[in-house]
C-alpha positions in Angstrom: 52.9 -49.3 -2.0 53.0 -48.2 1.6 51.4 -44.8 2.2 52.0 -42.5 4.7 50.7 -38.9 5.0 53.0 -36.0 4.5 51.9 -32.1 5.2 53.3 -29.2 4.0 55.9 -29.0 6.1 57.0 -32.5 5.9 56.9 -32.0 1.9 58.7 -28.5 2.3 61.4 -29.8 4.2 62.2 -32.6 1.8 62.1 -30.6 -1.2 64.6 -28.1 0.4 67.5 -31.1 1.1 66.6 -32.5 -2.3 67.1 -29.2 -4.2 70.4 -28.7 -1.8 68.9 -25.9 -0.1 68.3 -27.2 3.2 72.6 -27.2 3.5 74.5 -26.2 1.1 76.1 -28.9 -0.8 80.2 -30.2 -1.0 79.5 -31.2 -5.2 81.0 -30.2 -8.2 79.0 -27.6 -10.0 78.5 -30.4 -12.7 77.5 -33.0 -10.4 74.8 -30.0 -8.9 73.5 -29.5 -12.1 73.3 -33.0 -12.7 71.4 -33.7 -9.6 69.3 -30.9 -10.1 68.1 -32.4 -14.0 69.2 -28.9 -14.8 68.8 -25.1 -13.9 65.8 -22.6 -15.8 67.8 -20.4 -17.6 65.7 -18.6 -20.0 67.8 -15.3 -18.0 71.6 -16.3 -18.4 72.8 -15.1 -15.6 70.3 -17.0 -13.2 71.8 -20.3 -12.7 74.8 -18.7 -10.9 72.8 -17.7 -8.0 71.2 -20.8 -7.8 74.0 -22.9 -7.7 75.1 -20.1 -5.5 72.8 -20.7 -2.7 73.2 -24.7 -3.1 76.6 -25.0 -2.7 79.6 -24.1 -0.8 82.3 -21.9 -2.3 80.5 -22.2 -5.0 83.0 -20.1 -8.1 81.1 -18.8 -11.1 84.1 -19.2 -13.3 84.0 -22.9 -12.8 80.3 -22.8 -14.3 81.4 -20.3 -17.3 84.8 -22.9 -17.4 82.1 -26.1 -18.1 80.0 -24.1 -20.7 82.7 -23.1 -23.0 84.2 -26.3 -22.3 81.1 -28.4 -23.7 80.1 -30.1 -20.2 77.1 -28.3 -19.7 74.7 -26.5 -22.7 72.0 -24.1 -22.7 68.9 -25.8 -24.9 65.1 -25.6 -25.3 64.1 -28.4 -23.0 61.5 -28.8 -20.3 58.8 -26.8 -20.9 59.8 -25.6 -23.9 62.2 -23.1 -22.1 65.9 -22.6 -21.8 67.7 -25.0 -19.3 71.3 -25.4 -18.5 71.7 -29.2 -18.2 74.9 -31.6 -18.7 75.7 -32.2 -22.2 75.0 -36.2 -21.5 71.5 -35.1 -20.4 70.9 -32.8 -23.6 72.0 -35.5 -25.7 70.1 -38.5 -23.9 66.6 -36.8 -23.0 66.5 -34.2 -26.0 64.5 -36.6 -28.4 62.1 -37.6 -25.5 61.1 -33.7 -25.7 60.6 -33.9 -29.2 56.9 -34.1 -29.6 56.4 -31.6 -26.9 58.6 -29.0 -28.3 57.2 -28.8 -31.7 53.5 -29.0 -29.9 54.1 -25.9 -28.0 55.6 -23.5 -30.9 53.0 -25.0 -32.7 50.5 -23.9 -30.0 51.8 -20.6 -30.6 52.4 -20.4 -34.1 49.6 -22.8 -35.3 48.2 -20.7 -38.1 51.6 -18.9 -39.2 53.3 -22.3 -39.9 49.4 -24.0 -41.1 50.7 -25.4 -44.7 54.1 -25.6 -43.8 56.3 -29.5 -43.7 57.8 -29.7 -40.5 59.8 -32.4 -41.7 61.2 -30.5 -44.8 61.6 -27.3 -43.0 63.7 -29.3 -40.3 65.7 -30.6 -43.4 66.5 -27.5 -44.9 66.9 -26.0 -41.3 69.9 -28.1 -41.1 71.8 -27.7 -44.2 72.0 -24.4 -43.3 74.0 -25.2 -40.1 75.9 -27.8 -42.0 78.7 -25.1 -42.5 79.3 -25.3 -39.0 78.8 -21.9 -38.4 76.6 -20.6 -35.3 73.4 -18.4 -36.2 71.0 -16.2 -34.2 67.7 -17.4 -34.6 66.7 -14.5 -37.0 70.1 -14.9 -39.2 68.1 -18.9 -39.7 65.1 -18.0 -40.5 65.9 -15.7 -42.9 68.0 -17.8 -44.9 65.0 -20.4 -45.5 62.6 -17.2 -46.0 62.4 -17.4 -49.6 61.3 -20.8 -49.4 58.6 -20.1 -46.9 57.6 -16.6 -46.9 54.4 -16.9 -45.6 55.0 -17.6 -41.7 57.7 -14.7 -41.1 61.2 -15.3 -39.6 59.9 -15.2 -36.1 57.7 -19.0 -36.2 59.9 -19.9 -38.4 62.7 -19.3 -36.1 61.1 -20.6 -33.0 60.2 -23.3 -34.5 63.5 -24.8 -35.8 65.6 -23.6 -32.8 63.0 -24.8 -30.4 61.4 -27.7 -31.6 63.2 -29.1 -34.9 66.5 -29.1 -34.4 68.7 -30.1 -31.2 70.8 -27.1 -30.7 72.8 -25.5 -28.0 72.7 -21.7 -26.9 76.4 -20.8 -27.4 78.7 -19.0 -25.3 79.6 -16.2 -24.6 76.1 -16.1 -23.7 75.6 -17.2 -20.0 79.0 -16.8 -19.1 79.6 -14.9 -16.2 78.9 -11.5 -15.9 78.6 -11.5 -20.0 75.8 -10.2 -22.2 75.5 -11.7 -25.1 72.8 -12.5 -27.9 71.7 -16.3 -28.3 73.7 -17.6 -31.5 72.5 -21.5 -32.1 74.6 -24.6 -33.2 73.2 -28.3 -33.8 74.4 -30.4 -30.6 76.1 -32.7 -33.5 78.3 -29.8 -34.2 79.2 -28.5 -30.8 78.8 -31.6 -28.5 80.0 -33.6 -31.2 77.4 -36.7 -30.9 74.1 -37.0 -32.4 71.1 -37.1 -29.5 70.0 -40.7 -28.7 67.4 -42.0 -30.7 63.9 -43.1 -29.2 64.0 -46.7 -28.3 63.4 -48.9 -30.9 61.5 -51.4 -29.0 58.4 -49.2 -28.0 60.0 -48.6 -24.3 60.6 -45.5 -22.9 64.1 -46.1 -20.6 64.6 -42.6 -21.3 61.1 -41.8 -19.8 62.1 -44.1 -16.7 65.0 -42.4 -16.1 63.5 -39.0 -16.1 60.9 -40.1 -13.5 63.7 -41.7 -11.2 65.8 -38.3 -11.8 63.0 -36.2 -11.3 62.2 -37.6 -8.3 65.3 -37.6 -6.3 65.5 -34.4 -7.2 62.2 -32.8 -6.9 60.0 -35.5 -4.7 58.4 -36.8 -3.0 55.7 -35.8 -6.1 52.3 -36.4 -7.8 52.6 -37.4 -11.6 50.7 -34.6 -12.3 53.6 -32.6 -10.3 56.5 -34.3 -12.9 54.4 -33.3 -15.6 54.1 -29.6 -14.6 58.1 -29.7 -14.6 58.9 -31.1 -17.5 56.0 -30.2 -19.9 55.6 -34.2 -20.7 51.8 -35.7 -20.9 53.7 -39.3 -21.9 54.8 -40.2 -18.8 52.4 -42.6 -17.3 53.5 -45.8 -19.1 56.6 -44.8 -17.6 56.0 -44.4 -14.0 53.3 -47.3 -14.1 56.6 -49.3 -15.1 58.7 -48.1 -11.7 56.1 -48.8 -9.9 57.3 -52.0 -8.0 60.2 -49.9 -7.4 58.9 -46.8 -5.8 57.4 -45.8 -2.7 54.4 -43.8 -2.0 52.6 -41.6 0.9 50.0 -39.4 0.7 49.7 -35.9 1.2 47.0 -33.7 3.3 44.2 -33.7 0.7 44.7 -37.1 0.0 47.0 -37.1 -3.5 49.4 -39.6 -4.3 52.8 -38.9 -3.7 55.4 -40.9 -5.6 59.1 -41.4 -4.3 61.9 -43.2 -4.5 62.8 -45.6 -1.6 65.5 -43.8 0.8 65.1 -41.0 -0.4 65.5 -38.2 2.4 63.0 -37.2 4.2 64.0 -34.8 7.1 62.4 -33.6 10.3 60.0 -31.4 9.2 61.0 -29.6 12.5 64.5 -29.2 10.8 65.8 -25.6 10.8 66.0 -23.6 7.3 68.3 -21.3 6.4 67.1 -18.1 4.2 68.1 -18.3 0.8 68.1 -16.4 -2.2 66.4 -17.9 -5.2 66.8 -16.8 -8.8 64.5 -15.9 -11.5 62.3 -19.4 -12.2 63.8 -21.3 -10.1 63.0 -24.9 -10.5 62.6 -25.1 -6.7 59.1 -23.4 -7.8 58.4 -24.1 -10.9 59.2 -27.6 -11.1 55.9 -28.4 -9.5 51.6 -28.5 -10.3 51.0 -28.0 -6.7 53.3 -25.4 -5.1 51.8 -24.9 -1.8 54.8 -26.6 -0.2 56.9 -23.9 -0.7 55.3 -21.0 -2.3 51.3 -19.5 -0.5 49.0 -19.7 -3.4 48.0 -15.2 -3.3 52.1 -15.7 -4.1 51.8 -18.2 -6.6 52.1 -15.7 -9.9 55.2 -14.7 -8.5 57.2 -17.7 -10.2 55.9 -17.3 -13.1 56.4 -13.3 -13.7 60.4 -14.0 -12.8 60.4 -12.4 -9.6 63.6 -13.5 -7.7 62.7 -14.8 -4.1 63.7 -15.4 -1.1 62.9 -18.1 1.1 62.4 -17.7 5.0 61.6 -21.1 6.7 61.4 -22.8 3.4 59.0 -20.4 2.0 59.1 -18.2 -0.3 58.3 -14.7 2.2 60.1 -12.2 -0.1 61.1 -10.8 -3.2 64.8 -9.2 -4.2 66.5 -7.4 -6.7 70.0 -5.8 -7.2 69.8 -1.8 -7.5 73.3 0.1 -7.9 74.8 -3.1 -6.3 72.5 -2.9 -3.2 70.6 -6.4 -2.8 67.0 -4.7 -2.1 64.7 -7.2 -0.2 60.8 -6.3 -0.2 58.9 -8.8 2.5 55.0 -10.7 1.5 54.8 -11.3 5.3 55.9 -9.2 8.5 59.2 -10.5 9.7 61.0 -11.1 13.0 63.8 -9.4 14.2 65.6 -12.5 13.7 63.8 -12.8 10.5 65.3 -9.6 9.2 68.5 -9.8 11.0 69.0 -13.5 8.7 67.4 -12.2 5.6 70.5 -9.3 5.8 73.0 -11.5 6.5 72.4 -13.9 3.3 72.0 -11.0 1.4 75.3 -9.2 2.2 76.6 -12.5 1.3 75.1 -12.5 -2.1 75.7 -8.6 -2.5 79.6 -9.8 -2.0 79.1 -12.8 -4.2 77.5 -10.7 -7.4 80.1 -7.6 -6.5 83.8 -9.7 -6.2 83.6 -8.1 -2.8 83.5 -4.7 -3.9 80.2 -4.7 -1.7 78.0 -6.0 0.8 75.3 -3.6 0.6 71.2 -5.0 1.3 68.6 -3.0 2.2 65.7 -4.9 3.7 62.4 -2.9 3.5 59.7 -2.4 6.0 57.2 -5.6 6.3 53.5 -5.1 4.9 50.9 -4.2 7.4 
């Protein structure tokens, strides 16, 4: 492959028009979240800012509109955390995640669930749900707790709504402006189709696919980088099988950067916009290295679900809502122009979360 060096800003730049954050986009929010490979939403109400800030006119009924209507599901997924993906990607990449998922809760849960038959507990798990009837995790685990009284309902839970058995967070939660608690139903039940089964060849298309997906998404990115986002270690055979397909560069220690041929690659002199990120934003997250978008003394910020805002592509604030004012508190000293932008995006968010009722932001002084 051909390699050329990309810095920071070269890398910054083209994960911002990949994530749709370098313009906002003219797609269907089910096309976004397709492109995407999904939003973090382990806090329901997250996902609406970040298809917010991606694209234009963006209307959070037409999210809550494909969740009720089956199109898009909430699900344990990458990482082991809740994403909001397209029902065709929860049903085609769900028993890819399989191994993962039960080797986190089992990370976790380890000597509470020491003993116990995964495979039986998975069996029983479903004949519960057989009556088609939705269950919070706790309502689950109690009903198989005279079986296995030993681990408590809370690994036993975990463990069959994260790991066992493919199920969907149901509405209302992570409808719009809707609090809710998470009630589970097997994807066979509530999308109707069984997930896809592993191939029965020994290839991994499903693996390929999540490397091309990822990519064009989240590149241009070190395997170590797609691993980071979606919590895979099996992945190699995979991208050792694109790679007469892909591209590659380096970056400015020297890493290899894997992409997908065409893919963009602005300016890095190209103007960014502020924008507001949510809670665990993929943008983040969804990478090993981070320093493309996110100084390292910042780096615990992702991970604590602080809300950020970028400024020139990087992340140069934190925000939350207070009494319906969008409070801003800056890492870095800002502009005049810097401020004056940062308020303008936020009134637009304050109007966004509000229905218009207000545009209120408060930005606060800089540090130093």
């Amino acid at each position: 492959m051909k390699m050329t060096v990309l810095d920071n800003r070269a890398l910054n730049r083209a994960t911002l028009a990949r994530q749709l954050l370098l313009d906002r986009a003219d797609l269907p929010a089910l096309d976004a979240v397709a492109h995407l490979c999904g939003l973090q939403a382990q806090e329901p109400q997250e996902p609406f800012v970040g298809l917010w800030s991606r694209l234009r006119g963006f209307d959070a009924s037409v999210l809550s509109d494909l969740l009720t209507g089956r199109r898009v599901v909430r699900a344990p997924l990458m990482r082991r955390t809740v994403h909001l993906v397209t029902a065709a990607d929860a049903l085609a990449w769900r028993a890819r995640h399989d191994a993962m998922l039960r080797q986190r809760v089992l990370g976790v849960y380890r000597d509470e669930l020491a003993g116990v038959d995964l495979d039986e507990l998975a069996a029983a798990g479903r004949e519960v749900l057989a009556d088609g009837e939705p269950r919070t995790m706790t309502e689950l685990a109690r009903a198989l707790a005279e079986r296995w009284p030993e681990p408590g309902p809370r690994a036993l839970g975990e463990m069959l709504v994260a790991a066992l058995i493919p199920v969907a967070q149901l509405p209302p939660r992570g409808l719009w402006r809707t609090k809710a608690g998470a009630r589970y139903a097997p994807f066979s039940s509530w999308l109707g189709q069984e997930i896809a089964p592993p191939s029965p060849d020994g290839s991994d298309p499903v693996g390929q696919a999540l490397v091309r997906r990822y990519l064009a998404a989240f590149g241009p990115a070190t395997s170590s980088d797609l691993r980071a986002w979606c919590g895979l270690a099996g992945l190699p055979a995979a991208v050792a099988a694109l790679r007469e397909e892909l591209v590659g560069h380096r970056d400015g220690q020297g890493r290899e950067l894997l992409d997908l041929p065409g893919a963009p690659l602005p300016d890095p002199d190209t103007p960014a916009p502020v924008r507001f990120l949510p809670a665990f934003d993929n943008t983040i997250l969804g990478y090993q290295n981070r320093s493309r978008i996110i100084d390292d003394a910042h780096r615990g910020l992702s991970v604590a679900g602080e809300r950020v805002v970028l400024v020139d592509g990087r992340v140069a604030a934190t925000w939350v809502v207070d009494a319906g004012t969008v409070v801003v508190t800056p890492l870095r000293r800002f502009s005049r122009a810097d401020r004056a932008a940062v308020a303008e995006e936020g009134r637009e968010l304050a109007s966004f979360l509000s229905d218009q009722e207000s545009r209120r932001v408060r930005v606060a002084a800089s540090p130093g």
